[in-house]
N, C-alpha and C positions, 0 to 999 in steps of 0.2 A: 504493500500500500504506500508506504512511506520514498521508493523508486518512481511508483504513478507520481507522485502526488510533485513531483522533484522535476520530471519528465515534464509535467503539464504544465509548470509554471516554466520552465526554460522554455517549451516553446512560448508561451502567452509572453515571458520577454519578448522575442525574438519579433513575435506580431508589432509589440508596442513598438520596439527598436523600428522597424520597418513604417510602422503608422507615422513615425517621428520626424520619418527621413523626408523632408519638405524640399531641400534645396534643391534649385535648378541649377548648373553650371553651364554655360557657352564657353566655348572658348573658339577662334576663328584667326586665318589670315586674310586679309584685302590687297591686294596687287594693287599699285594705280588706280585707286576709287577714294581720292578723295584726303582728306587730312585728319577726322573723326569717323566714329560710327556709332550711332546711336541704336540702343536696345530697348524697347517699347514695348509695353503690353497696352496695347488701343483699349480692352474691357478692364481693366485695374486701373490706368490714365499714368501708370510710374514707367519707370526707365532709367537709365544712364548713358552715359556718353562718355567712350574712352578715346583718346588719341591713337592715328596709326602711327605704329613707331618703325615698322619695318620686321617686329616680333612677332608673336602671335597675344592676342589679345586672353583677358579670361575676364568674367565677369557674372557672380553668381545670385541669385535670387531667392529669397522662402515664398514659396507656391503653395497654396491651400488647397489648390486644386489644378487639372490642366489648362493649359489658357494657350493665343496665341500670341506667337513671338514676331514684331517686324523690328528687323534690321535692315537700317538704311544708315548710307554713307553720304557725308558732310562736305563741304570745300569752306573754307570760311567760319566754323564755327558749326552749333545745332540750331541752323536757320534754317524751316520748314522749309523755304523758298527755294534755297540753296542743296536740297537734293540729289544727289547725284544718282538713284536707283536706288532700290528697295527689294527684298526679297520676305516671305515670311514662313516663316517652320513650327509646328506646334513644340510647345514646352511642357514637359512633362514633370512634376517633382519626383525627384530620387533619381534623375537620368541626368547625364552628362554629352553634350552636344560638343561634338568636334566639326566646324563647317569652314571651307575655304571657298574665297570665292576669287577667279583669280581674273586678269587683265581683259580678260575676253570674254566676262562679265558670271561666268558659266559658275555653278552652286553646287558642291560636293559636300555631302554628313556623312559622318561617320561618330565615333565613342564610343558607348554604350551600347550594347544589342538592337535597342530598340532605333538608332539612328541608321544602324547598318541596313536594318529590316524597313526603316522610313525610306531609304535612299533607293532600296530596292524596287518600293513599290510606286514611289516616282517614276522612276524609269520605265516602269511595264506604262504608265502612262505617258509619259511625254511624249509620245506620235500624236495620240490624239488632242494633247494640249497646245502641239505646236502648231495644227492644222487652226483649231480655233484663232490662236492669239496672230498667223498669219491671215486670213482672213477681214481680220477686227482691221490692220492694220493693211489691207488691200484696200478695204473703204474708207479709211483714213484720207488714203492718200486721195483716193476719187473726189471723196468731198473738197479736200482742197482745191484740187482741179476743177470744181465746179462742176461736178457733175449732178443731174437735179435729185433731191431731193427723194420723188416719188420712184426714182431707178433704184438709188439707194436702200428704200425701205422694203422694194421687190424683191432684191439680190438677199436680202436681211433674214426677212420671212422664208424665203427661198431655202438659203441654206442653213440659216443658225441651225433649224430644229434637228438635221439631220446629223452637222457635227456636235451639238449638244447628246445627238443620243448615242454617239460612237464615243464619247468623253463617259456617259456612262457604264457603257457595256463595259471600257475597259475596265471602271473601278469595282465595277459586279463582276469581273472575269479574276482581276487580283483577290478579293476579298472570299470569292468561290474557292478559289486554288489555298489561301492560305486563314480558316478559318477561327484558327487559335491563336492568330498572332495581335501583339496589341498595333504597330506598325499598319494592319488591316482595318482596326475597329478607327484610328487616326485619320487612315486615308479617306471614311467616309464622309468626313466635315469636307471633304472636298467636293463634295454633290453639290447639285442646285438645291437652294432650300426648298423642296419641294414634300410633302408627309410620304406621299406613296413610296417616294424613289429612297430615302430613307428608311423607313421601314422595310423595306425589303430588303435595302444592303443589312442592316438591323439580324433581320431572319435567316441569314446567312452564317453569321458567328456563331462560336460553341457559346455556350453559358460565363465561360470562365474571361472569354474578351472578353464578351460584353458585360460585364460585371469589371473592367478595369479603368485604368484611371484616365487612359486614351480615350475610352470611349465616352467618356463625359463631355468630347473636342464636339461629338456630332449630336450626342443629347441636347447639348446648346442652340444647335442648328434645327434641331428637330423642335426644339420649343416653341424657337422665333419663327420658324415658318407657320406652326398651330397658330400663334399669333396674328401673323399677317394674315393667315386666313381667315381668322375669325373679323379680322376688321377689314375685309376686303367682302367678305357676306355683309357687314353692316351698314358699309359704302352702298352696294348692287341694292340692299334693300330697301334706300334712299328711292327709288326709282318707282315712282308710279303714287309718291306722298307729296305732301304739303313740304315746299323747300324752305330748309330752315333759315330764317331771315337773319340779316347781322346788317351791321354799320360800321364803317372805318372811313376815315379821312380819304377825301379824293385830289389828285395832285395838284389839287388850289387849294387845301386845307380846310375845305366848307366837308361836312359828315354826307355820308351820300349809302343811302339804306337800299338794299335787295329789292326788297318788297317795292318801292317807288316806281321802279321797271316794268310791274306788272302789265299784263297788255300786250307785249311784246313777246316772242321768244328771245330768252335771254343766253348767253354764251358765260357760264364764270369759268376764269381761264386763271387756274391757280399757276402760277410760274415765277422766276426768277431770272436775274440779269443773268447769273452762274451757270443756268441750265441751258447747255450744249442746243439740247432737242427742243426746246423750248425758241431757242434764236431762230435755230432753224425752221419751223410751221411758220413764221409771221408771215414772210411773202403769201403763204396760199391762207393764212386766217384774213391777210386783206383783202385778198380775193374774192374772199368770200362774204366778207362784211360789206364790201361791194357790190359784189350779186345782188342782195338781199338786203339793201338800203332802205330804212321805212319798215321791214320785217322782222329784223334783226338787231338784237342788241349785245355788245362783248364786252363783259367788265372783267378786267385784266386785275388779280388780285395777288401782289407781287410778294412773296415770301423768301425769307432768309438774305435779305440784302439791305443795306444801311440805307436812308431816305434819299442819300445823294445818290448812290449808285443805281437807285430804283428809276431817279430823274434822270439819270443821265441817260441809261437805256432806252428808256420811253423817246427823250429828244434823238439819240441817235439813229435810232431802228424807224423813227416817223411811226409810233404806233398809232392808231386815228380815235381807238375808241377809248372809252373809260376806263378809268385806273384808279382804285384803295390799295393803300398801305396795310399791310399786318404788320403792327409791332410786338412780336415775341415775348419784350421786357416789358410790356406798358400790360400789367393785372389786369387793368381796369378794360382792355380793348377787345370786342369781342375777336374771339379765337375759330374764323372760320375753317382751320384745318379739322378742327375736333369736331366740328357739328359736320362735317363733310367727309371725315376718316380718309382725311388725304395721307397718302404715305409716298407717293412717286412723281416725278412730275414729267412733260406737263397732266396735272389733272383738268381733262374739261368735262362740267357739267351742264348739262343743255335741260334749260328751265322753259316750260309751255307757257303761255299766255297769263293761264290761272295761276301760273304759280307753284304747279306742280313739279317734281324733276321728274324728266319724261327720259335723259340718257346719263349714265357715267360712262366715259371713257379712259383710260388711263394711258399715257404714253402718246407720240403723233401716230397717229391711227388712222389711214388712207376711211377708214369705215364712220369714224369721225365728219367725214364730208358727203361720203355717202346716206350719213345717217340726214346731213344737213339739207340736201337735197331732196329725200324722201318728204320731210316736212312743210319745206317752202316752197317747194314749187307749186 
């Protein structure tokens, strides 16, 4: 009895030892990137920032749990601006990360088993990741060239879904093949936040990954996407009700309320100076405010940008219709992101005559005009 009773508490040490074991270590070399490197965790808001010296760097952390690590390289100091690339790796506590990244910008891990088995499982992917990020950066260059707009979102819709679904098969073909590894249950925070596609990589681990500290990387992801959907149902179900009225300052500083439009079919165009997708729709939103002069009405409701920069886009881009300010900081101003469960932008919401919201749209959406057209003509 007295052997058990000796035995059982050496190992219940050994658990506790292992519970205890929090710290994360990096350690890295950078080639020619720069003169610092700063280590981030974006979900905790901490970090550091070590000089490159020409050595290998170390830099270690207590982790509570897993989280994600971005390492980006500096010129000048830790000036956001000043960026030189970025790469990001899950951190895991009790594991030690050995990562070199060298001139030719390219990202090797290794240390600890579980880096060996991260690095591996990268690799079974990166065909498919590099067809996507080539792609993303085919239309890049098109848009600069001018190419329009509605080509662009043809080629988009075209192909994204099909390299999106060849990105997943690869991490459903790694995580099939390697069912007990925690490097597996890591890889799957790498999915779209989507429930289904989660859950199925999910159903694919033994018990004992999924039960490890990796796999809390895609729990997280699994959460937040439950989330979005839950407020992406409460958005859709805005549609066909009474739309929820607000007021905010219009860009002459007189209060300029929802409801006063009534009568009209209304256009609220949640967007920002910031948003890429957003710049791009105005030529065909005036187009269309055009068309539909006397029928139509677009209150441009400009979020996440300081008052000057909201005017200056409005003066630069010649927007023609109405425009309220959200103030974020101001308590006291109503917050139509939350009455409208905006999360993306551009969000447009198309308001009937009465009052009603009759469409949500999310993102520029050729169907968007389509929808415009069905109504006013």
């Amino acid at each position: 009895m007295k052997k058990l009773f000796l035995a059982l508490l050496a190992g219940m040490m050994a658990l506790s030892t292992m519970a205890q074991n929090r710290t994360f270590t990096v350690k890295g070399t950078f080639e020619e990137m720069g003169d610092s490197v700063h280590f981030y965790f974006p979900q905790l808001r901490v970090g550091k920032c070590k000089p490159v010296t020409g050595q290998m760097l170390e830099v270690s952390f207590d982790l509570v749990d897993a989280e994600t690590l971005r390492v980006s390289e500096y010129r000048n100091g830790a000036d956001a601006e000043d960026a030189e690339g970025y790469f990001t790796v899950p951190a895991i506590p009790g594991e030690t990360l050995i990562v070199t990244r060298g001139a030719d910008g390219k990202v090797q891990m290794g240390g600890s088993q579980f880096y060996v088995d991260y690095q591996e499982a990268m690799n079974s992917i990166e065909p498919a990741n590099r067809a996507g990020e080539e792609f993303i950066e085919e239309l890049r260059q098109k848009m600069v060239a001018g190419v329009p707009q509605e080509q662009l979102m043809e080629e988009y819709q075209a192909r994204v879904p099909v390299l999106l679904q060849t990105f997943i098969d690869a991490v459903m073909d790694y995580v099939r093949a390697h069912p007990d590894q925690d490097a597996a249950a890591a890889l799957i925070a790498e999915l779209p936040e989507q429930i289904e596609v989660i859950e199925a990589a999910d159903a694919l681990l033994t018990e004992r990954a999924r039960g490890s500290a990796a796999a809390n990387l895609y729990r997280k992801s699994l959460e937040k996407a439950k989330r979005e959907a839950e407020e992406e149902a409460k958005q859709y179900a805005l549609e066909g009700c009474p739309a929820p009225d607000f007021t905010l300052m219009d860009i002459n500083g007189k209060p300029l309320a929802l409801s006063s439009l009534r009568g009209k079919w209304v256009v609220i165009d949640f967007w920002g100076s910031w948003c890429g997708w957003c710049i791009k729709g105005m030529p065909q939103m005036k187009e269309y405010y055009a068309k539909y002069q006397g029928k139509l009405e677009i209150l441009g409701v400009d979020c996440n940008d300081t008052v000057e920069k909201w005017k200056a886009a409005v003066a630069k881009h010649e927007i023609p219709w109405l425009h309220v300010y959200w103030d974020k900081d101001d308590e006291n101003c109503d917050n139509p992101l939350d009455l409208y469960s905006v999360k993306g932008f551009p969000t447009k919401v198309v308001v009937d005559p009465k009052g009603q919201v009759a469409k949500v749209i999310v993102g520029e959406d050729p169907a968007f005009y389509e929808y415009l057209d069905t109504v006013l003509q």
